[in-house]
C-alpha positions in Angstrom: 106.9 136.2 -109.7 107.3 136.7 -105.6 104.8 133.9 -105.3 106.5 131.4 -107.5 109.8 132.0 -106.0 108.6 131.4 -102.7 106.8 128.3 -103.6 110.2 126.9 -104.9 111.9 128.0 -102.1 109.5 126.6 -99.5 109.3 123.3 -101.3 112.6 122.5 -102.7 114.3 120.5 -99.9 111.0 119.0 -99.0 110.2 117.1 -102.0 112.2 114.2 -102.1 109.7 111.9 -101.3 105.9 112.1 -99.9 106.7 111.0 -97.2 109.2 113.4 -95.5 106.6 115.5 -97.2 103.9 114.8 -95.3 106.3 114.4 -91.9 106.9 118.5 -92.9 103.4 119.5 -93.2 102.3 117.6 -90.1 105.3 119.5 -87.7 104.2 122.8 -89.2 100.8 122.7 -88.4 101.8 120.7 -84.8 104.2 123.5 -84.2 101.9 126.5 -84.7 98.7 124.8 -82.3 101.5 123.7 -80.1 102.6 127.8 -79.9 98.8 129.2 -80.0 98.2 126.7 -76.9 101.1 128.2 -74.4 100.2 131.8 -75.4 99.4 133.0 -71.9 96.1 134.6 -73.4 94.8 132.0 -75.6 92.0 131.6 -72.3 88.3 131.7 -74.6 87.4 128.1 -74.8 84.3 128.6 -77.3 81.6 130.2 -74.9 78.3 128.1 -73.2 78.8 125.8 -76.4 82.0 124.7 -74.9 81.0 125.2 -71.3 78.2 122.5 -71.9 80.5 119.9 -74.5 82.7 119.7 -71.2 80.7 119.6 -68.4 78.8 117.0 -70.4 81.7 115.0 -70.8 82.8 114.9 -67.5 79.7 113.3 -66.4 80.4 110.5 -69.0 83.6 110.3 -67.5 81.7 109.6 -63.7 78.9 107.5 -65.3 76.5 109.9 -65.3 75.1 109.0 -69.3 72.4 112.3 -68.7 73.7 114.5 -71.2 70.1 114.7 -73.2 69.4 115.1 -76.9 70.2 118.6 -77.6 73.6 118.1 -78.4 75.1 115.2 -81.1 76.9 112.5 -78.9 80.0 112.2 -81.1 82.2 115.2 -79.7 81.0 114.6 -76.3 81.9 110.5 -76.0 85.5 112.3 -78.2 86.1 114.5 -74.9 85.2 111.9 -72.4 87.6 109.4 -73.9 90.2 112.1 -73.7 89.7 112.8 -70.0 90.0 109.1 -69.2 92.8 108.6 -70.6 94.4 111.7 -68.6 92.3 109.8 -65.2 94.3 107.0 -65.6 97.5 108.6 -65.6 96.5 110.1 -62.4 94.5 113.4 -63.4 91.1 114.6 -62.1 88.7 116.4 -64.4 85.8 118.8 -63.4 83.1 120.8 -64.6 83.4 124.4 -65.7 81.3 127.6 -65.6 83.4 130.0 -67.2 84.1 130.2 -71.1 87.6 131.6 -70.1 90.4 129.2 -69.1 92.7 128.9 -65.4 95.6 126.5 -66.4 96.3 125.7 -63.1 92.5 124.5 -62.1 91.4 122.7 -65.0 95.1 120.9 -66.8 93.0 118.5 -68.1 91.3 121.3 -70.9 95.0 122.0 -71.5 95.4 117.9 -72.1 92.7 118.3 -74.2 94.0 120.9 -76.8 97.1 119.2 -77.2 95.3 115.9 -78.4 92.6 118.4 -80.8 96.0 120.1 -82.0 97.3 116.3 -83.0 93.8 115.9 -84.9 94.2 119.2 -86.6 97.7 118.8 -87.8 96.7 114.9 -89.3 93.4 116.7 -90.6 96.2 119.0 -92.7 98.4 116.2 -93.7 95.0 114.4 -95.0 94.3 117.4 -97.2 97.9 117.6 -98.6 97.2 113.3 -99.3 94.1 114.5 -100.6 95.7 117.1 -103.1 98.9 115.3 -103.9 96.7 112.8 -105.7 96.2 115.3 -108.2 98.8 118.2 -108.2 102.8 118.1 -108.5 103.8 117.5 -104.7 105.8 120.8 -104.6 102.7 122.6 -105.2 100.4 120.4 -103.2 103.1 121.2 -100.1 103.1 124.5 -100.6 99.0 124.5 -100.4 99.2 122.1 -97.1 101.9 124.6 -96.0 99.8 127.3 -95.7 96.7 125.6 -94.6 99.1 124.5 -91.5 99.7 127.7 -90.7 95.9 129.1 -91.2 95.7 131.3 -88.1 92.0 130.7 -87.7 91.8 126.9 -88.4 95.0 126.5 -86.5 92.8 128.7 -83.6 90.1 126.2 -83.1 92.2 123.6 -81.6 92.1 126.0 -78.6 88.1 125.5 -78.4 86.4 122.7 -76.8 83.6 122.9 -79.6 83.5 120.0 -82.4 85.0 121.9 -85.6 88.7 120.6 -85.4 87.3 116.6 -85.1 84.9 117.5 -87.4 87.2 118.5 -89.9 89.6 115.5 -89.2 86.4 113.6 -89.6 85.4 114.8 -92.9 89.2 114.4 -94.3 89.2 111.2 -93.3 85.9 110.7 -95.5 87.1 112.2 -98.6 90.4 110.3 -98.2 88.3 107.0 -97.9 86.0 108.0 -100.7 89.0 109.4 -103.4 90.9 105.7 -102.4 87.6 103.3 -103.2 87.4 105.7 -106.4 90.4 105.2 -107.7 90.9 101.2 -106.7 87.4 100.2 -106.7 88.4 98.4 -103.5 85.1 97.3 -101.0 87.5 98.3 -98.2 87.4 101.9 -98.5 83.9 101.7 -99.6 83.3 100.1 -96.1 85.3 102.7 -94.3 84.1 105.1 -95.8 80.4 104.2 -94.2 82.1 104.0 -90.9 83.4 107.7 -91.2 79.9 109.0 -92.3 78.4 107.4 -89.7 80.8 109.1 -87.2 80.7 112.4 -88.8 76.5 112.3 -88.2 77.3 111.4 -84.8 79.6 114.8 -84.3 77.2 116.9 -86.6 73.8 116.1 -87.6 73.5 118.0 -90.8 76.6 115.9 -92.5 74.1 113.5 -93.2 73.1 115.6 -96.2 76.4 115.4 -97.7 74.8 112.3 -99.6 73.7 114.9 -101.9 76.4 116.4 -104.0 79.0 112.9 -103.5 76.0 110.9 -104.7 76.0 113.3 -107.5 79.9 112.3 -108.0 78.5 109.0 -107.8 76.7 108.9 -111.1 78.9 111.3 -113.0 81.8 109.0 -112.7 79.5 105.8 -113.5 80.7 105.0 -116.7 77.4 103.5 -117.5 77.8 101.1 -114.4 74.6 102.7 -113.2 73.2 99.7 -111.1 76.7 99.0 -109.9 76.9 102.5 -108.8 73.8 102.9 -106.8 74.5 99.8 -104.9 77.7 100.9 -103.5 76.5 103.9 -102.3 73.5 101.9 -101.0 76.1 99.9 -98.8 77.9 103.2 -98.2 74.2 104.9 -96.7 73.6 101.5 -94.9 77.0 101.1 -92.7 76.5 104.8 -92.0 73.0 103.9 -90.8 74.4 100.7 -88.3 76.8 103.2 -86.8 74.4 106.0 -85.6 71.5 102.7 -84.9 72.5 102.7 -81.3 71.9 107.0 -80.8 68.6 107.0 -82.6 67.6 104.0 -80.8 68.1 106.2 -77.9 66.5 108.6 -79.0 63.8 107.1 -80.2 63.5 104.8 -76.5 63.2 108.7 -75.3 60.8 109.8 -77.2 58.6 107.4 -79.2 58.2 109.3 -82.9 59.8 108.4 -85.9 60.6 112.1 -86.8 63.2 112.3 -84.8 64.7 110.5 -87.4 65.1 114.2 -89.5 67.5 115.6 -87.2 69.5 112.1 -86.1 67.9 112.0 -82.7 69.2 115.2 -82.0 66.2 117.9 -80.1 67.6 120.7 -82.1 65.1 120.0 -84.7 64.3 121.8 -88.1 61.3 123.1 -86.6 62.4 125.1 -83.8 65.6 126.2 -86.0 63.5 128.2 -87.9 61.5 129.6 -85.3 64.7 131.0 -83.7 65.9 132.0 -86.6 62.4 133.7 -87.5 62.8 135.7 -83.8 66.4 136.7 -84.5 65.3 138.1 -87.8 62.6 140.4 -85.9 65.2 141.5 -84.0 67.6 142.4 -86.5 64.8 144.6 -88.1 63.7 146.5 -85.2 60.5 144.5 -84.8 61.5 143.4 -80.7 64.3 144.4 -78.7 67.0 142.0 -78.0 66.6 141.6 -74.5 63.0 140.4 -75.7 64.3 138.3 -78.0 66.3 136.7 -75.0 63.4 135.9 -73.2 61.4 134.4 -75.9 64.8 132.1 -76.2 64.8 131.0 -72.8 61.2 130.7 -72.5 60.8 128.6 -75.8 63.5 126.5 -76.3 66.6 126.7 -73.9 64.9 126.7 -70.8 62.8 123.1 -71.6 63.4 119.9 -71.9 64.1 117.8 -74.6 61.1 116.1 -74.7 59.5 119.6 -74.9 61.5 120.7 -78.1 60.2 117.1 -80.0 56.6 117.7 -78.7 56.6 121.4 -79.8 58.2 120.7 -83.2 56.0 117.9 -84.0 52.9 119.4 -83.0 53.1 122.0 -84.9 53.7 124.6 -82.2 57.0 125.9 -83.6 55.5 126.1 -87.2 52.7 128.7 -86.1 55.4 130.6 -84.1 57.0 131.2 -87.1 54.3 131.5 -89.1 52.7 134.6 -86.7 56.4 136.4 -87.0 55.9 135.8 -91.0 52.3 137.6 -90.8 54.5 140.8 -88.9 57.4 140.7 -91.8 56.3 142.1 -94.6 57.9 141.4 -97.9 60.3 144.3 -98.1 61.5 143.3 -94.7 62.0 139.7 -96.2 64.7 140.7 -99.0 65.7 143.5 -96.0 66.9 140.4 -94.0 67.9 138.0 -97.0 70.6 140.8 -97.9 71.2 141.6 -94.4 71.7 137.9 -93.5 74.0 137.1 -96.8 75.9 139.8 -96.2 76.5 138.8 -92.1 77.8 135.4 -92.7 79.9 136.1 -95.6 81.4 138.1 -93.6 82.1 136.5 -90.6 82.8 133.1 -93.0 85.1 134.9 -95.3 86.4 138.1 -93.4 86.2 138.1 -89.9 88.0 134.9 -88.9 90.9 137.1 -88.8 90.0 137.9 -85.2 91.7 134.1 -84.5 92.0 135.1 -80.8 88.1 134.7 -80.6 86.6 133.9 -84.1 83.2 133.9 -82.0 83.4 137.3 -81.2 80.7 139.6 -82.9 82.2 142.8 -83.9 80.5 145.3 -86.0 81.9 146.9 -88.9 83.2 149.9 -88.0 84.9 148.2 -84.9 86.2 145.4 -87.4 87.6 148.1 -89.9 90.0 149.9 -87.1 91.9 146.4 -86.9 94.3 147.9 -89.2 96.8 145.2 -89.0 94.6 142.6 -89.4 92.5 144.4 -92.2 95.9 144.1 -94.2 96.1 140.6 -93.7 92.0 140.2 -94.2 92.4 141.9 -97.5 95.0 140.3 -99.1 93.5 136.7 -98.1 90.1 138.0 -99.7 91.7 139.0 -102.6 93.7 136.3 -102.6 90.8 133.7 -102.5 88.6 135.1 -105.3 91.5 134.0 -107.2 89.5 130.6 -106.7 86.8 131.4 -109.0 89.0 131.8 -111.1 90.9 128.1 -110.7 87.0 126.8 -109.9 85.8 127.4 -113.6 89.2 126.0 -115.1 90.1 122.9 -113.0 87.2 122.1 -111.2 86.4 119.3 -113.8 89.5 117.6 -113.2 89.0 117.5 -109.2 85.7 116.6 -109.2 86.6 114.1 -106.5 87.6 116.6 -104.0 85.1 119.0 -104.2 82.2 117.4 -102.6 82.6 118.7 -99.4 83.6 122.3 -100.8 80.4 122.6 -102.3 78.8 121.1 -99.5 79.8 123.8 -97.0 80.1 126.9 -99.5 76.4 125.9 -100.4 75.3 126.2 -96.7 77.0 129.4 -95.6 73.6 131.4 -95.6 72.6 128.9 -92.8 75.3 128.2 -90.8 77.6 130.9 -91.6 76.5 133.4 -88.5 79.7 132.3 -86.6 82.7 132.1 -88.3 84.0 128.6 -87.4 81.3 127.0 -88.6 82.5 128.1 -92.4 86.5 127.3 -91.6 86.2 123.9 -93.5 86.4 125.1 -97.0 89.5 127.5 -96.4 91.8 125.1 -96.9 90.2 124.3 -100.4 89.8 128.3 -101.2 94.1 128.3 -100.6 94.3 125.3 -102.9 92.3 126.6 -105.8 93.7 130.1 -105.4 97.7 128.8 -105.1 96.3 127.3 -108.7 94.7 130.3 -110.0 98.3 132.2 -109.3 100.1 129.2 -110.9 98.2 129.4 -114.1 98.5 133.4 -113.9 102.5 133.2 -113.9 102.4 130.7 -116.5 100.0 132.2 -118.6 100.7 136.2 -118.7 104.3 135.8 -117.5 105.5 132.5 -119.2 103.3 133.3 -122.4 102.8 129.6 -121.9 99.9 127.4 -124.0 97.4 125.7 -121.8 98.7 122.4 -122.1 101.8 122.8 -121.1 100.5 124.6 -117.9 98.5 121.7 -116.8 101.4 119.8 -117.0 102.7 122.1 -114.9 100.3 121.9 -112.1 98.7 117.9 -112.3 100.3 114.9 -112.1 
């Protein structure tokens, strides 16, 4: 009943038209990354990630094109453009060494949060366009609402790491793909390729999203099966033209077509899974940590780029991985499958409460004497198993908008061990939990039929 009251009260003098809407959700979520940005210790810029993003940008920014292959290009080229724009309005930019920032020596990296907080807040105002399609607009601003105000998304425009272009990125995709869907226009079809293309080019492993929107692909075919396939065959290929120029790079740096698995990019399947074969020792008690460091350095962040190809290509990382395989015995195998589940559901579900610094590791006992924010972490997990729930019941009906949910709830075993990396389907678990409550009220509190309560909640 609280919930629904609030929801009406939020909503009520917002919903005269979309586009005053939209106007509300985008100065919300401005408003909040505008506040987080000024708080005196909002300092953590995102560790060596966001260290090395920078410092390669800056040398974009003095013509220095050296960056190398182990990072996408995308975020980087996003940062440089960024600084020059601050250049030409008389600002100087410089490289960093510490993960902690001194607004007075580096007002560019404060430039630069403002224009990722602009990106986040449009990213929000996409997802409300995204869910309006479908739901009544008070409830669809309600959802957007919220997802403004998302403490740990709202967080990351702080960071100079990827996630909060990404995400813009990818809201932009869906938007493109849900319009050619509904219009059957070549336009957004086109555009559409043009935004995949970009998102490879921020982070590699997008390009697998293919997978579940080909899926939506077919199952909203109609028996146009031919027709279909060919537009997402001219989807895949403009995708392909846009990232052309990197893997020619790449390629020009090192001669092998199977660079062509990771998009150019040296951080290749291969040596992924060595690392994460060595950090799995460690977590079981097999070599210390400090050892573990070593082997890092000594194997894969202290060499080159060419290096990391060669080693992964030639099989070296494989029987690395395969002699810390030989030393894991089975048990130890489900030991780490558990212990690795359990990990990154936590710090993809739980821990991004600790906004101030998503990245930082805290152990459980440590985490639970956050009593405040266990409150908060409780009710929100609570409060998004509701989505379950709203999954099994609606998900039918949004079929367009769930490819990139599934997408990134599919891949939290694997790129769940830091928490931002997961922050992409929040905004969907808020939608399909402020459903799940919807349908509740109706249902146990309303006595209402079915029906009549997906009247309530679709257009």
């Amino acid at each position: 009943m609280l919930f629904i009251l609030t929801l009406r009260i939020i909503t009520k003098s917002m919903i005269k038209n979309k586009t005053q809407s939209a106007f509300f959700v985008f100065f919300v979520a401005f408003v909040i990354r505008i506040f987080l940005i000024f708080q005196p210790e909002n300092k953590y810029l995102g560790g060596n990630d966001a260290i090395g993003y920078n410092n390669a940008a800056v040398h974009l920014v003095n013509g220095e094109n050296n960056f190398g292959f182990f990072r996408e290009p995308g975020y980087i080229y996003f940062i440089a453009g960024v600084y020059s724009i601050w250049e030409s309005f008389g600002g100087s930019t410089k490289e960093i060494s510490n993960e902690f920032l001194d607004q007075q020596q580096n007002p560019e990296i404060v430039f630069l949060r403002i224009i990722q907080a602009l990106f986040g807040s449009f990213s929000i105002v996409l997802f409300y366009f995204l869910i309006q399609v479908y739901l009544k607009n008070h409830i669809a601003l309600f959802i957007a609402i919220i997802s403004g105000l998302y403490l740990p998304l709202a967080n990351m425009s702080l960071y100079i790491l990827r996630e909060t272009i990404q995400f813009f990125i990818l809201m932009l995709l869906n938007w493109f793909l849900l319009k050619y869907f509904i219009s059957k226009q070549l336009k957004y079809l086109l555009f559409s390729g043009v935004i995949w293309g970009l998102s490879n080019l921020i982070l590699q492993i997008t390009w697998l999203i293919f997978i579940p929107y080909l899926i939506v692909f077919l199952l909203i075919a109609h028996g146009n099966l031919l027709f279909t396939l060919r537009d997402f065959l001219i989807c895949s290929l403009l995708m392909i033209i846009i990232i052309l120029p990197w893997l020619c790079k790449s390629y020009n740096y090192y001669s092998d077509f199977r660079i062509l698995k990771t998009m150019g990019i040296s951080l290749t399947f291969e040596s992924a899974n060595y690392v994460n074969k060595l950090r799995n020792s460690r977590d079981l008690g097999f070599i210390s940590g400090l050892k573990t460091e070593e082997q890092l350095k000594k194997e894969w962040y202290l060499i080159s780029d060419s290096s990391r190809f060669e080693r992964s290509f030639s099989g070296y990382y494989k029987t690395k991985a395969d002699s810390i395989d030989k030393v894991l015995n089975a048990s130890s195998h489900k030991s780490i499958f558990f212990q690795k589940a359990s990990r990154h559901f936590r710090l993809s579900m739980m821990q991004t409460f600790f906004w101030k610094n998503p990245e930082q590791q805290i152990n459980p006992i440590a985490f639970y004497r956050h009593q405040k924010r266990l409150i908060f972490v409780i009710i929100y997990f609570l409060f998004s198993y509701l989505s379950i729930l709203s999954f099994i019941l609606f998900g039918r009906k949004l079929i367009l908008l769930l490819p990139l949910f599934i997408f990134f709830s599919s891949l939290f075993y694997f790129i769940g061990s830091e928490t931002r990396r997961m922050l992409f389907i929040h905004p969907f678990l808020i939608m399909f939990s402020t459903m799940a409550l919807v349908y509740i009220y109706f249902k146990v509190f309303k006595k209402t039929k079915d029906p009549l309560i997906l009247n309530a909640i679709f257009n």
